[in-house]
C-alpha positions in Angstrom: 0.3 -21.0 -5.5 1.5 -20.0 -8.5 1.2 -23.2 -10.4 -2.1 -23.8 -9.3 -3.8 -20.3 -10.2 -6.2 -22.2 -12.5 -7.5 -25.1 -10.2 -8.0 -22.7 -7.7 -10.2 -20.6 -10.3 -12.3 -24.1 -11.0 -12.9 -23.8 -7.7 -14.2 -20.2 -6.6 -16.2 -20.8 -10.2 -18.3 -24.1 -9.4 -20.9 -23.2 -6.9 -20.8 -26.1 -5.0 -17.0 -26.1 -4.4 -16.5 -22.1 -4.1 -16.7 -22.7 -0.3 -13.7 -25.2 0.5 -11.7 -22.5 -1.5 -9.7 -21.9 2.2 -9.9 -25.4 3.4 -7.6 -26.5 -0.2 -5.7 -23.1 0.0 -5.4 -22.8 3.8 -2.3 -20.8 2.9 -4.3 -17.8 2.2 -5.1 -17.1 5.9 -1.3 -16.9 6.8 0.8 -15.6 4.1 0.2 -12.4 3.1 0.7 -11.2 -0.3 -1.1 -14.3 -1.6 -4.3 -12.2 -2.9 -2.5 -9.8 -4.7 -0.5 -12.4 -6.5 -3.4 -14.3 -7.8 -4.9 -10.8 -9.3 -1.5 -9.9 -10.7 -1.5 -13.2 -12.6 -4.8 -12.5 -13.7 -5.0 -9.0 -14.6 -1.0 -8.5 -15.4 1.0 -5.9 -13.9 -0.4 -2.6 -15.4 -4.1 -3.3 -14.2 -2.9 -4.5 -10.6 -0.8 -1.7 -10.1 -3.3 1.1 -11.1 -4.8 2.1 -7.4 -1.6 3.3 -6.4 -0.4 5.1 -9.8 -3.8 7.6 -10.3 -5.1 8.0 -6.8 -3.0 10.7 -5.7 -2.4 12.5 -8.7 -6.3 11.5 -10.8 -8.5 11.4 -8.1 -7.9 12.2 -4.2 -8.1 16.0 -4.5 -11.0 15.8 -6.8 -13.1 13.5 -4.8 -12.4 15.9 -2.1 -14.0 18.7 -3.9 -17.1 17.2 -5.4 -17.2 16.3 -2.2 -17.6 20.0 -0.5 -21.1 20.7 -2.0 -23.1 18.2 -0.6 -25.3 18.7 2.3 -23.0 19.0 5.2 -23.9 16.5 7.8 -21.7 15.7 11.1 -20.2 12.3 9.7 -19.7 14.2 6.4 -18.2 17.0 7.7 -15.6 14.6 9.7 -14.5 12.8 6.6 -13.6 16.0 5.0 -11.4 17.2 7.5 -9.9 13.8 8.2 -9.5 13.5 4.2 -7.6 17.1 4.3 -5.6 16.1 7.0 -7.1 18.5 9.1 -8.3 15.7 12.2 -5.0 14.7 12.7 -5.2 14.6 16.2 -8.8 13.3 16.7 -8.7 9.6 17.5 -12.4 8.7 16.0 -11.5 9.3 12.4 -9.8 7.7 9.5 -7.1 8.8 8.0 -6.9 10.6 4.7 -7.0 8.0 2.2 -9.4 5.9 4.0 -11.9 8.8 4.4 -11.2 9.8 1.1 -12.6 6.8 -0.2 -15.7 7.1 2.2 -16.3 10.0 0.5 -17.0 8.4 -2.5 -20.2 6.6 -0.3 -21.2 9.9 -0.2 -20.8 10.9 -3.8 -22.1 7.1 -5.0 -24.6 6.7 -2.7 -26.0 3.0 -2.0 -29.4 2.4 -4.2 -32.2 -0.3 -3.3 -31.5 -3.5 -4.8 -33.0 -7.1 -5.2 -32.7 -7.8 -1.3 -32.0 -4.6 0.2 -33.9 -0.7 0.5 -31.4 1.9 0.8 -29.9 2.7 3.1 -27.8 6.0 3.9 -24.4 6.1 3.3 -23.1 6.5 6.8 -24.8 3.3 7.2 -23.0 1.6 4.5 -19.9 2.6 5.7 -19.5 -0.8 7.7 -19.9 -2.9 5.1 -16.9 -1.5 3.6 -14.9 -1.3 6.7 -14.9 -1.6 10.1 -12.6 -0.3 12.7 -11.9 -3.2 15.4 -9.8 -2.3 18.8 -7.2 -3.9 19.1 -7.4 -5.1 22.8 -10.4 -6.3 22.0 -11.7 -10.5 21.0 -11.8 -10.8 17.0 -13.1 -13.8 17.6 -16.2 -12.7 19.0 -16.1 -9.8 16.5 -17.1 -12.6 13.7 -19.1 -14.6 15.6 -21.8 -11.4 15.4 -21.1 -10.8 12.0 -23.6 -11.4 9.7 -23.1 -11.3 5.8 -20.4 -13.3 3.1 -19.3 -11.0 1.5 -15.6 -9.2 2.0 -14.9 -5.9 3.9 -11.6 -4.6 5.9 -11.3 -5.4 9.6 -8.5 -2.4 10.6 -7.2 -3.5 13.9 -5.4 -0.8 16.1 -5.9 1.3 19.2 -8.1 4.1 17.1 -9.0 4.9 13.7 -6.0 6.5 12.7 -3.7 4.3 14.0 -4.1 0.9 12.7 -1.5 -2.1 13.7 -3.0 -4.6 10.8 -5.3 -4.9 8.1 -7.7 -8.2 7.4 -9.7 -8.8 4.3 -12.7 -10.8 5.7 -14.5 -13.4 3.8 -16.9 -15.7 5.4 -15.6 -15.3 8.5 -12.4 -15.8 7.2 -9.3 -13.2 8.3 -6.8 -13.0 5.2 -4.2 -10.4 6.8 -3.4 -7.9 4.2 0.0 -7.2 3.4 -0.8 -3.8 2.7 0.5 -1.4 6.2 -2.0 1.6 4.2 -5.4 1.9 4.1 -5.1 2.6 0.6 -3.2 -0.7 0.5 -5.8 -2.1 2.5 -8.3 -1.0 -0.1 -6.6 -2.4 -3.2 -6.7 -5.7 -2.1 -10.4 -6.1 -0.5 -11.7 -4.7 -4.1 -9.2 -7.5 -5.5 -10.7 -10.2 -3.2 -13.8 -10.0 -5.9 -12.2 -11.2 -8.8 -9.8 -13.6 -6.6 -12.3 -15.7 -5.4 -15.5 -14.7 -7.7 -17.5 -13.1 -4.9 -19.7 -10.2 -6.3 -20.4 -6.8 -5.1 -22.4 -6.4 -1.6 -25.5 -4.6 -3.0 -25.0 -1.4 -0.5 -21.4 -0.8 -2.3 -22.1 -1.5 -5.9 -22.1 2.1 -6.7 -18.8 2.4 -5.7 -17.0 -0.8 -6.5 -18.4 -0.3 -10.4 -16.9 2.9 -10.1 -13.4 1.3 -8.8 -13.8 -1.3 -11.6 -14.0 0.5 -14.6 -12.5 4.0 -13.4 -9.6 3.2 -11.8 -9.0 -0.3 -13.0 -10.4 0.1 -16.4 -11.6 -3.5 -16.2 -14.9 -2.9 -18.2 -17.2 -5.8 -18.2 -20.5 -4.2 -16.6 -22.9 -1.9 -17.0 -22.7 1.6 -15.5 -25.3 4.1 -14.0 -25.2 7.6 -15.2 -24.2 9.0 -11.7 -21.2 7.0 -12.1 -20.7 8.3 -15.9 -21.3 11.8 -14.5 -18.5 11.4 -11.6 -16.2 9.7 -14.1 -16.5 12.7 -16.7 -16.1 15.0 -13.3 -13.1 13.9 -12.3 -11.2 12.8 -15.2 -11.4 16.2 -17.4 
């Protein structure tokens, strides 16, 4: 896989081959690990390892405190706790890092875009991620999906407890090799620049703000909400 990094970057690049990207590298769907080695050899080992190295000292607690100020609404109000640890015991939420970064939906709210009108942030929520039971058919999970581009499928018996992570592409399950939701994270915002698949229009807020915040990988334009959060959170 290695070795063929840059034929497999032909590929995702030329529109009419992007899609037999799986079919050539089949290898993808059953070995985890492969995702993140691709963006390592892309990016190098500082950039790929940055998620992990500021998000518990650079951001979690601050996100959690612009957070506080907003209008309170139910779903809101449920992230926080579950981002404070404080939901512990309640089944239908997250955990802390994953709620964490739903509260950045909430503090990088989706805009309208060429084929969408907004929508609210609760709404957008499953186009990031989406909790699937695990006694449950995946199967028929993607047949009633709708949409290309890549979000987490967190398979377990509830929220909290997740068995396995997927990145999902086109119907497509990559399993993660991530065991985190933070993990789990890192790689679907990887899958982007893996396999050239741009932002879905509902998350762009928030991926631009992973890009060049977190990543420092600085090749797009900004809005000034996500200047503002930046300047909030990093002095």
């Amino acid at each position: 896989m290695k070795i063929t990094l840059q034929h497999r970057q032909d590929l995702v690049r030329d529109p009419q081959q992007t899609a037999d990207v799986f079919k050539t590298f089949p290898r993808f769907l059953d070995v985890k690990g492969l995702l993140t080695q691709d963006f390592l050899l892309l990016f190098g080992t500082e950039t790929a390892c940055k998620m992990f190295e500021k998000w518990d000292t650079a951001f979690k607690i601050k996100i959690i405190k612009e957070a506080k100020p907003l209008t309170q609404s139910t779903e809101l109000c449920r992230l926080l706790n579950a981002a404070e640890t404080l939901a512990e015991n309640d089944d239908t939420s997250w955990d802390s890092d994953m709620a964490c970064l739903l509260l950045l939906l909430y503090l990088l709210p989706p805009t309208a875009g060429r084929k969408i009108t907004k929508i609210s942030p609760s709404d957008a929520v499953d186009k990031m991620v989406h909790f699937h039971k695990s006694c449950c058919s995946i199967d028929e999970h993607l047949r009633g999906r709708k949409g290309q581009q890549p979000y987490i499928l967190a398979a377990g018996r509830t929220r909290n407890r997740i068995d396995t992570f997927y990145i999902v592409i086109d119907k497509r399950l990559i399993p993660c090799q991530a065991t985190s939701s933070l993990g789990a994270f890192d790689e679907l915002f990887k899958s982007h620049y893996v396999f050239n698949l741009s932002y879905e229009e509902s998350l762009v807020q928030l991926y631009t703000f992973v890009q060049t915040t977190v990543f420092d990988i600085n090749t797009t334009e900004e809005s000034p909400r996500i200047r503002e959060l930046r300047a909030k959170l990093l002095n």
